[in-house]
C-alpha positions in Angstrom: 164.2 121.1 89.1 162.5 124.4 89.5 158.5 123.8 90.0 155.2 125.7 90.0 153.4 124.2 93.1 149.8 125.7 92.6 148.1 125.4 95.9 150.8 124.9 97.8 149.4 126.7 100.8 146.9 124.0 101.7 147.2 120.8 103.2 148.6 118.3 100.7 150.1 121.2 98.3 152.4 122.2 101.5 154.0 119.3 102.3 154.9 118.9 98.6 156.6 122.4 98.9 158.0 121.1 101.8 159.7 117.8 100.1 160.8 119.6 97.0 162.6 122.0 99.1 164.1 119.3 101.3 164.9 117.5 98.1 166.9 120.8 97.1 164.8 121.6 94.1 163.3 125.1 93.7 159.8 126.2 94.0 156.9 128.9 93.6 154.0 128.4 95.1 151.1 130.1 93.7 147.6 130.4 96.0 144.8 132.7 96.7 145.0 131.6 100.6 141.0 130.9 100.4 141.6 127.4 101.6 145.7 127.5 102.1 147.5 129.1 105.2 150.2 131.7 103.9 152.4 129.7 107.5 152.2 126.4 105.9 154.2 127.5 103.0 158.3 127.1 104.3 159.9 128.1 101.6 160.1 129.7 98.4 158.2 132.6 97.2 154.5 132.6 97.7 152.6 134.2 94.3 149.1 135.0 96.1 146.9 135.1 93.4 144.6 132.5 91.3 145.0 130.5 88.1 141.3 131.9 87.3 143.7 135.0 86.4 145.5 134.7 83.1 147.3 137.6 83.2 148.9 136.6 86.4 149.7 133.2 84.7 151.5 134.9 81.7 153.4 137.4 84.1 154.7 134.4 86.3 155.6 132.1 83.6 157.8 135.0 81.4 159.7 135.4 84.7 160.1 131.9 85.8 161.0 129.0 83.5 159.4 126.0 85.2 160.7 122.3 84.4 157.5 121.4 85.6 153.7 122.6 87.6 151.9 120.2 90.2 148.7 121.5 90.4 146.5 121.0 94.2 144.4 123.8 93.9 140.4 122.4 93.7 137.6 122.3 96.2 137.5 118.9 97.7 134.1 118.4 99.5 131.7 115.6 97.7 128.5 117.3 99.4 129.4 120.6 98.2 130.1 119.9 95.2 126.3 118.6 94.7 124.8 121.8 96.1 126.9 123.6 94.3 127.6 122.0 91.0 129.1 125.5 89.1 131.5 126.4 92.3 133.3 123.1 90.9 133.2 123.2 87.4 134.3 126.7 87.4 137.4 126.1 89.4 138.8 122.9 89.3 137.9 122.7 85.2 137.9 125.9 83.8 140.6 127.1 86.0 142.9 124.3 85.0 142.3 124.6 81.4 143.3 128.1 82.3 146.1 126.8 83.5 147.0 124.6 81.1 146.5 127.1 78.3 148.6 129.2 80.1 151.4 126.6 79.9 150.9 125.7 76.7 151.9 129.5 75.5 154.7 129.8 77.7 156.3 126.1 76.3 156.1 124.5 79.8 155.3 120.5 79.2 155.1 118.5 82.0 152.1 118.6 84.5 151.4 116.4 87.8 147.6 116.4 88.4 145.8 115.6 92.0 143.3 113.3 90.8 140.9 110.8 92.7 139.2 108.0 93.5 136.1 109.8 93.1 136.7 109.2 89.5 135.4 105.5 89.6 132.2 106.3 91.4 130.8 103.3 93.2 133.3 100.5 92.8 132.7 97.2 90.8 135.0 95.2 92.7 138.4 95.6 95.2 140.8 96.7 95.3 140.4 99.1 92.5 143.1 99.2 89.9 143.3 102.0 86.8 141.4 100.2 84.3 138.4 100.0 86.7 135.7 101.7 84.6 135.2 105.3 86.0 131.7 106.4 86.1 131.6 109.5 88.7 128.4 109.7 90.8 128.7 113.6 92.0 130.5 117.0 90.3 133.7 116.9 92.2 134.5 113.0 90.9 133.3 114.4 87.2 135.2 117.7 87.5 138.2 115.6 88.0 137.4 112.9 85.1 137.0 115.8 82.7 140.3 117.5 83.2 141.8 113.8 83.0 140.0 113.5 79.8 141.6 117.4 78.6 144.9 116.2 79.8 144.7 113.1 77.3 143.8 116.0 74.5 146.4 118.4 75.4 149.1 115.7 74.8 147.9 115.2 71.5 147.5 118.3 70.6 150.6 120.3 72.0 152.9 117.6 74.0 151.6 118.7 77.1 152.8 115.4 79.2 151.2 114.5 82.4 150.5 112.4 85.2 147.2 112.3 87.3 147.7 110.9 90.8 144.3 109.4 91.8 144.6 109.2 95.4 141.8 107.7 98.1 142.5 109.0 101.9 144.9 111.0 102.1 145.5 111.4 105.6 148.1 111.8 108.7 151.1 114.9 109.0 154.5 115.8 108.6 156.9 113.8 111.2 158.1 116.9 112.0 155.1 118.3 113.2 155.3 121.2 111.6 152.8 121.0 108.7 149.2 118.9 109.3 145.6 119.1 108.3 144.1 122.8 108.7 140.1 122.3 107.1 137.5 124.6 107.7 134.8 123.0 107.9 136.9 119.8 108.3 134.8 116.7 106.6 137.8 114.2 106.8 137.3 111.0 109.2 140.5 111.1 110.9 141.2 114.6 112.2 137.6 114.8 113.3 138.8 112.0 115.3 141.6 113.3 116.7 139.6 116.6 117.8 137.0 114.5 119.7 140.3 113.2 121.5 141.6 116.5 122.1 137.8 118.2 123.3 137.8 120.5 120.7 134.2 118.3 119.9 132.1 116.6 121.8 131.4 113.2 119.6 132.5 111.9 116.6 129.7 110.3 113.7 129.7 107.0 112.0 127.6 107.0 109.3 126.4 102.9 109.5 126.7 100.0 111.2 125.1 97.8 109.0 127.8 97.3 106.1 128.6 94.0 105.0 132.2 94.8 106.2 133.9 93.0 109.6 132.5 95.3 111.9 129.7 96.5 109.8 131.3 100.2 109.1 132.7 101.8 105.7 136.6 100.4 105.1 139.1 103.2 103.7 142.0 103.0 102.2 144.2 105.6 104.0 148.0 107.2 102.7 150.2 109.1 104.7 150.3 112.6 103.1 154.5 112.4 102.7 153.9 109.1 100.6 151.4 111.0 98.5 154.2 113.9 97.7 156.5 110.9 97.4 154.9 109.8 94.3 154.1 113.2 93.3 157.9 113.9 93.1 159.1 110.2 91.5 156.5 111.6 89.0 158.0 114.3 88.3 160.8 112.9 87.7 159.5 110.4 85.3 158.3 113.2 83.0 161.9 114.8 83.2 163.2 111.4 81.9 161.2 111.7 78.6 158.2 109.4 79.8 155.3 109.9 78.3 152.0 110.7 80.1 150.6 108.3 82.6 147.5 108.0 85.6 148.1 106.1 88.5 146.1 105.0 91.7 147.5 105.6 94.9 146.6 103.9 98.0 148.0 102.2 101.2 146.2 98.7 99.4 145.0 97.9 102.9 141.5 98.9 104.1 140.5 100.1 107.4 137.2 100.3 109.0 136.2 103.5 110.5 135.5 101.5 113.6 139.5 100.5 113.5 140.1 104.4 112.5 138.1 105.3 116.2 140.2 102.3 118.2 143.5 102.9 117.0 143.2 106.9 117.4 141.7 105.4 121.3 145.1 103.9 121.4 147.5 106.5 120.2 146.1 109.1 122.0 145.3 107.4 125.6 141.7 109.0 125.5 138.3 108.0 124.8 136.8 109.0 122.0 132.9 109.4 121.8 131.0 108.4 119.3 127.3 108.7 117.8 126.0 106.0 115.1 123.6 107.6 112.9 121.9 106.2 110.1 124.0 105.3 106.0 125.0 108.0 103.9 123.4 108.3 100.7 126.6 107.2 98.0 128.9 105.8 100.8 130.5 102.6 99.3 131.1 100.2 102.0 134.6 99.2 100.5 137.4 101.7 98.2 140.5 100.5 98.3 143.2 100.9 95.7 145.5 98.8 93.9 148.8 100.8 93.8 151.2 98.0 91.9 151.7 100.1 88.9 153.0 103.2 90.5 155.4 100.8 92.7 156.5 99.0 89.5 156.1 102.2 87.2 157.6 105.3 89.2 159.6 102.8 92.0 157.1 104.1 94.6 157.3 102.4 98.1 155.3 104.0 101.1 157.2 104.6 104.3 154.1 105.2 106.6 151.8 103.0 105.7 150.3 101.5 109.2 147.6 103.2 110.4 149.4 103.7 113.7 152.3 105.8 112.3 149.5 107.8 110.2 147.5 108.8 113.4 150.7 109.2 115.3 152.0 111.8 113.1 148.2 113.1 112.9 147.7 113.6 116.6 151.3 115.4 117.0 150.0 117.9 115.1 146.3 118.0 116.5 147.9 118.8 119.7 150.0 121.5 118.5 
C-alpha cells in the first residue's frame, strides 16, 4: 500500500511510519514539525507543510496516488483545549474537513482517524465499549465527536470509508529505542514518571487520593504505542478488503492506578520516585477503561505489550536515551 501518514513526525504518527515501512509499504509523511520532530520520521519523504493549506493538499495528491491517509495531526491537551476552545476547532475540525475535501476531489476513499476516549466524557459504567453514549465534557473530546459525526456524512455522501480508532493511554516506546515520547510541555502520566526517575524533575503529582478505587487514585487504561499502529495498520487493511466504515475502542482492557503506574516505574527503573499528592482534578474520572473485543474479533487485533512492565520498560529505554 502506498499511505499519506499526516503527522507522522510526532509521537504516535512516527511509529506508524515506522511499522508501515517495516511492513514494506510506502509512505509520505506530511507535518508542519510544530509538535513533530523532523528525526523521528525514518523513512519516506517528509512533506512539511499543513492540511490547513489546500493548495498543498491538491499538489501532493496529483503527484501521489494514495490507497489510503491515517490522519494524527490534532492538539491533544484536555486543559488547553478549554482555554483555548478556537485553537481546537480550527485544527483538528476544520483542518480535517480540509483534508477530507481534499480527498474527496482527488478520489482517495479510505481514511484511518485517531479518535478518543474523550469522546464518551464521564463514563456510565466499565469497561467502556462503542455503544457507550458519548457525551464530551471539554472541546478536544467534542472536536473529535464532530469529525466522527462528518466522517459518518462523508460516506454517505461520496464513499469516503473510514475507521476512527478511539484510543485511551496511549503510552510506552519503540523496542528499539529509537522512537519514544517527545512532548513539550509533556502532560502524560507516564513519561513524567520516568523523568522524575531520571532527575530531569524533582516530584511527580497525583491528583487524589480519595477515589473509590483500590488505592484511592485514578485507574487508566494504558496501550503500548506499537499495539496502537498495530490496529491502525489491520485497519487499513480492512478498508482495502472492501469493508465498510467502522469505530472501534482501543485499550489494554485492564486498568491501572497511578499509584501502580509510580511503583512499577520504582521497579523498572531501580530509583525512587518522588511524589506530591495534591488535591482532585476538576473532570478526572476515577475509572476509563476500554472494552477492545470488537477490534480483536473485527480487525484480528491482539496486543503484544500489554503489561505495564513491558510498557514502562520500553518507556524508560528511551527516557534514558
Amino acid at each position: 500500500m502506498k499511505v499519506l501518514v499526516v503527522g507522522g513526525a510526532g509521537y504516535i504518527g512516527s511509529h506508524m511510519v515506522k511499522l508501515l515501512l517495516d511492513a514494506t509499504h510506502e509512505v509520505v509523511t506530511l507535518d508542519n514539525l510544530e509538535s513533530g520532530y523532523r528525526d523521528a520520521v525514518l523513512g519516506g519523504p517528509l512533506v512539511h507543510g499543513d492540511v490547513a493549506n489546500g493548495k498543498l493538499l491538491d499538489e501532493l495528491f496529483k503527484q501521489q496516488r494514495f490507497d489510503g491517509v491515517m490522519h494524527f495531526a490534532s492538539y491533544i491537551q484536555v486543559g488547553e483545549s478549554v482555554r483555548l476552545p478556537g485553537k481546537y476547532y480550527r485544527n483538528n475540525v476544520a483542518n480535517t474537513l480540509n483534508l477530507l475535501d481534499a480527498m474527496v476531489r482527488h478520489d482517495v476513499k479510505r481514511f484511518i482517524f485517531s479518535s478518543t476516549a474523550a469522546v464518551f466524557g464521564e463514563p456510565t459504567y466499565v469497561p467502556i465499549d462503542e455503544g457507550h453514549p458519548r457525551q464530551p465534557i471539554n472541546p478536544y473530546g467534542w472536536s473529535k465527536w464532530m469529525v466522527e459525526q462528518a466522517l459518518t456524512d462523508y460516506d454517505r455522501a461520496h464513499g469516503l470509508k473510514s475507521v476512527c480508532l478511539r484510543y485511551f493511554n496511549a503510552a510506552g516506546a519503540h523496542p528499539s529505542g529509537l522512537l519514544g515520547e517527545r512532548h513539550e510541555p509533556e502532560t502524560h502520566l507516564i513519561p513524567l514518571v520516568l523523568r522524575t526517575a531520571s532527575g530531569r524533575q524533582e516530584a511527580i503529582k497525583v491528583f487524589g487520593t480519595d477515589y473509590d478505587t483500590p488505592d484511592g487514585t485514578c485507574i487508566r487504561d494504558y496501550i503500548h504505542v506499537v499495539d496502537l499502529c498495530d490496529a491502525h495498520l489491520l485497519a487499513l487493511q480492512r478498508l482495502m478488503d472492501g469493508a465498510g466504515s467502522d469505530r472501534f475502542n482501543l485499550g489494554n482492557g485492564n486498568g491501572f492506578s497511578v499509584r501502580a503506574v509510580i511503583d512499577t516505574a520504582e521497579r523498572v527503573t531501580t530509583r525512587r520516585v518522588r511524589v506530591i499528592e495534591e488535591g482532585r482534578r476538576a473532570g478526572d474520572p476515577a475509572r476509563l477503561v476500554a472494552e477492545s473485543a470488537r477490534a480483536r474479533e473485527q480487525l484480528g487485533w491482539r496486543p503484544q505489550f500489554a503489561d505495564l512492565e513491558t510498557i514502562l520498560a520500553h518507556a524508560w529505554t528511551w527516557e534514558t536515551k
